[in-house]
VEXVEXZA-364743 format. One record per residue (C-alpha): x, y, z. Coordinates in steps of 0.02 Angstrom, whole numbers, padded with zeros to 5 digits, always signed. Layout:
BEGIN
XYZ;...
! end
This chain:
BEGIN
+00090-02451+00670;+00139-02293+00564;+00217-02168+00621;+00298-02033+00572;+00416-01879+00653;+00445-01715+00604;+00619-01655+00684;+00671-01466+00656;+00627-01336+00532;+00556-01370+00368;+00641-01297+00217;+00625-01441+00112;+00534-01312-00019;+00620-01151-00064;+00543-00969-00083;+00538-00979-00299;+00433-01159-00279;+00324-01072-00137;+00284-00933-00247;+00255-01042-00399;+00148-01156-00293;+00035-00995-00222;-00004-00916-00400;-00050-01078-00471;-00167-01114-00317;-00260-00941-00328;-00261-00941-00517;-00352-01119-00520;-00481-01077-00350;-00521-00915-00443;-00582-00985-00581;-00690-01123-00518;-00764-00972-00389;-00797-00841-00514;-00975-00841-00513;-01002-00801-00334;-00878-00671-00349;-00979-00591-00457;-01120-00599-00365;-01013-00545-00210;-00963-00367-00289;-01115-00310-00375;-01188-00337-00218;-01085-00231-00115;-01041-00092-00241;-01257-00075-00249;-01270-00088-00427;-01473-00107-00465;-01441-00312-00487;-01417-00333-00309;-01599-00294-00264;-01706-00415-00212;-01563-00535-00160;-01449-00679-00202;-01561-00776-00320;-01646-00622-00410;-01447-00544-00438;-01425-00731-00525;-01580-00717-00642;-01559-00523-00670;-01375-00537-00728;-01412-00683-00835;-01545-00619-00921;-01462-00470-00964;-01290-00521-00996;-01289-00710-01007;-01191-00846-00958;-01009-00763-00969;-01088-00613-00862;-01034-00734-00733;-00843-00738-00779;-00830-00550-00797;-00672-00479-00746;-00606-00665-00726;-00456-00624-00835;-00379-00461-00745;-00435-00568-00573;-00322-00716-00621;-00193-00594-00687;-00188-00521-00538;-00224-00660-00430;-00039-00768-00493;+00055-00619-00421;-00062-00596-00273;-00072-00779-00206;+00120-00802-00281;+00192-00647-00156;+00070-00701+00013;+00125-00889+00019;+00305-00846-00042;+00310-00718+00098;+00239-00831+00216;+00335-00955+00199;+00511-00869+00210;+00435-00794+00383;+00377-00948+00456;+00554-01033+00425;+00605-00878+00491;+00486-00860+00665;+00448-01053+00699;+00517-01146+00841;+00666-01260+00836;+00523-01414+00800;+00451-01301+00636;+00303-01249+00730;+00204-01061+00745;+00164-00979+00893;-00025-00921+00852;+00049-00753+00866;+00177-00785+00736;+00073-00861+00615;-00048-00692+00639;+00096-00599+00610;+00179-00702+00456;+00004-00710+00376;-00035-00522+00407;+00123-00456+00336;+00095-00586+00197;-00048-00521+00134;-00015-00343+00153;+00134-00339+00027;+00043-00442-00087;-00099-00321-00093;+00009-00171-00106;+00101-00241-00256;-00051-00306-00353;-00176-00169-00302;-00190-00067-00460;-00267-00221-00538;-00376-00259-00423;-00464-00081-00470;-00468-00120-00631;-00547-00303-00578;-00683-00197-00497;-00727-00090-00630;-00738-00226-00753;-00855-00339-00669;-00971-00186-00645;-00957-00154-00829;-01086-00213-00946;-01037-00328-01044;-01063-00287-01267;-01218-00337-01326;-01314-00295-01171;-01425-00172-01121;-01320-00048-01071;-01167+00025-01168;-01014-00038-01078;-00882+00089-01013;-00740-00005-01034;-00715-00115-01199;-00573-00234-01127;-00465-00225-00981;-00318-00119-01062;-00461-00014-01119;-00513+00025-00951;-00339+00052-00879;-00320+00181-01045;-00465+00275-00991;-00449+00280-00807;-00271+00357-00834;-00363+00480-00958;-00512+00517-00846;-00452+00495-00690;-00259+00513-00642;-00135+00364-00582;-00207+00437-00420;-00378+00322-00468;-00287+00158-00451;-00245+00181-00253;-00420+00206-00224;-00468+00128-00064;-00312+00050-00027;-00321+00113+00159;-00462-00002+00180;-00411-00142+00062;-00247-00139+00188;-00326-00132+00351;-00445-00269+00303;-00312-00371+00248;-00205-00392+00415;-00361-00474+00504;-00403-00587+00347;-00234-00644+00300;-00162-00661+00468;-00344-00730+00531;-00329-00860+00375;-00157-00930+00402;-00158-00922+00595;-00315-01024+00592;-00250-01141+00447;-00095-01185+00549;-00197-01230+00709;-00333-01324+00595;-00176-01442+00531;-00112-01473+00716;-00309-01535+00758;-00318-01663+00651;-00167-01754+00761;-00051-01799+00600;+00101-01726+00513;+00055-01637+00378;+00133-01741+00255;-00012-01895+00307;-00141-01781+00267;-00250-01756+00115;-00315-01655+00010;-00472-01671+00069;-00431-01624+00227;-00321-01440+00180;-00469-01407+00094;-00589-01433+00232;-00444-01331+00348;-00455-01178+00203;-00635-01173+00192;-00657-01168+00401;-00530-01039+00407;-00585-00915+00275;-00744-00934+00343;-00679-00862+00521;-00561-00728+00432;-00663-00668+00313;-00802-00641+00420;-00722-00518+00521;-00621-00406+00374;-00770-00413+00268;-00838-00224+00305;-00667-00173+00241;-00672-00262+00084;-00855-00178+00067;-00798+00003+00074;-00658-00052-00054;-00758-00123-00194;-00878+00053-00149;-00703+00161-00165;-00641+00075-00317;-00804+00099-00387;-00802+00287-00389;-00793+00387-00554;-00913+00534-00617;-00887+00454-00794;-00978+00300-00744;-01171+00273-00782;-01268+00280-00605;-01325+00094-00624;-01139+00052-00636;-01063+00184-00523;-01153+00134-00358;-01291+00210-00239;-01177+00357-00146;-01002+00462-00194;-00875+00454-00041;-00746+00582+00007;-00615+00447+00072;-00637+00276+00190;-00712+00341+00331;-00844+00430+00257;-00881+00294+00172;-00894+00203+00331;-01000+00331+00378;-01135+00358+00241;-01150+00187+00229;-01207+00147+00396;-01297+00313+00390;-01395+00271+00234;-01422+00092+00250;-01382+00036+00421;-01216-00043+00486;-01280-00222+00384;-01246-00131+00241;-01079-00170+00266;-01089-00373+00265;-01217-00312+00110;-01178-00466+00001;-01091-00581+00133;-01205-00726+00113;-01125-00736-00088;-00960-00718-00015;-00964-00845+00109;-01022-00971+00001;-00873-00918-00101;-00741-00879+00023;-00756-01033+00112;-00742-01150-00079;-00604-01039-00134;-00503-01047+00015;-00526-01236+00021;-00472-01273-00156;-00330-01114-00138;-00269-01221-00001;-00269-01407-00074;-00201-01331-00254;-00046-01256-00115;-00009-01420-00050;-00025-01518-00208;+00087-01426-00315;+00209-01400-00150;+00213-01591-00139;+00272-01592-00298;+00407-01500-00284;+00452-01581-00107;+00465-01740-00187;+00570-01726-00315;+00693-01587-00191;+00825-01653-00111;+00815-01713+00061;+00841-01574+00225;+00941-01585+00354;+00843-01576+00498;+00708-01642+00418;+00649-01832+00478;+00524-01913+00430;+00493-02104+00486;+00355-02222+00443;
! end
């Protein structure tokens, strides 16, 4: 019979190899998830592509723009993504060493907590890119259509300086922040009592089964915080400069009237608009964010040495 024990806290990995292990994780789910990303934001921003669905968005944007259409904005994403991913499991990690029990273990309450604040510094840090994400996968791409806006991504960080003040890049942070607190502390809170079900210490299970874990708890997180991630892409949309197609369907004055018009104009579904693309993303990402996390952490565990504390029998 095998068996093994877990016996204190776990700090067999330290804060630098947490943060390494969390940018490489969202950098590689990103990619693979692109597409429906994509799909995700023109969707909610209202752009004329999302008419008539998930699979008419997929056949308009390709026959406009092609096959990279798909990958737009992928660079500034991953760019900012490293950072993003690196900061949330970093934090999270130093908090849950921090607020575990004497066995290594989060109250549900904790783990809300740890996740929440998490995610809300790593947001806050990498925001300004995220903007610029935004605008870019709105932005036709050369060759198309339509003239594009912005050439590159420096390009459009250039020109939204020019056009629009430093003041542009905070755009709909409110929201982006109070959406966060339910998604990030919803994702780890539920990811830490997903682990516990399976009856195991974590170091049994595999990869496989963190990614089932990620995609079960995105799915649950996401579903709640996505209105607030609607009204962001809608705020970080906004610019008189922008052609209608690209800018959007209605200008806000701030979150809650975007709340408002929204609902007003298309009814309060308007703000899952696009949440069928999204959870057929969220839940993929998540689950690959999640095995990527415990891969590379693995590696670094193994070749660390020993804790004290730390037990492990098999």
């Amino acid at each position: 019979v095998e068996m093994a024990t877990r016996r204190g806290k776990d700090g067999r990995i330290t804060f630098t190899q947490s943060f390494i292990s969390g940018g490489i994780a969202g950098v590689a789910a990103k990619t693979l998830t692109a597409p429906l990303d994509v799909l995700k934001i023109i969707a909610q921003v209202g752009t004329p592509e999302a008419e008539g669905g998930l699979w008419k968005s997929m056949q308009q944007i390709y026959q406009k723009e092609g096959i990279r259409a798909f990958w737009k904005g992928n660079g500034i994403a991953c760019t900012r993504l490293f950072p993003y991913n690196a900061i949330q499991f970093g934090t999270f990690t130093k908090l849950k060493n921090l607020l575990s029990d004497s066995q290594g273990r989060l109250s549900t309450t904790n783990a809300l907590i740890a996740g929440s604040i998490g995610g809300t510094m790593a947001t806050i840090v990498t925001y300004p890119m995220e903007v610029v994400k935004t605008r870019m996968t709105v932005n036709p791409l050369p060759g198309g259509t339509t003239k594009p806006k912005y050439l590159n991504p420096p390009h459009a960080i250039t020109t939204i300086v020019r056009e629009e003040g430093i003041a542009a890049f905070s755009r709909g942070m409110s929201a982006s922040i109070l959406g966060v607190i339910p998604f990030a502390g919803g994702i780890f809170m539920s990811y830490e009592l997903l682990e516990r079900a399976w009856g195991k210490p974590k170091e049994k299970m595999t990869s496989l089964e963190h990614f089932l874990n990620g995609c079960v708890a995105a799915s649950f997180a996401q579903s709640i915080a996505y209105p607030f991630d609607t009204i962001r892409k809608k705020l970080q949309n906004q610019c008189i400069t922008l052609s209608h197609e690209a800018r959007g369907e209605i200008e806000f004055d701030g979150m809650v009237d975007a709340f408002r018009k929204t609902v007003s104009k298309n009814g309060i579904a308007a703000l899952w608009r696009g949440n069928l693309a999204n959870l057929i993303k969220v839940a993929p990402y998540a689950g690959a964010m999640f095995a990527f996390y415990e891969l590379s952490k693995n590696l670094f565990m193994t070749n660390n040495p020993p804790q004290e504390g730390h037990v492990i029998r098999s």
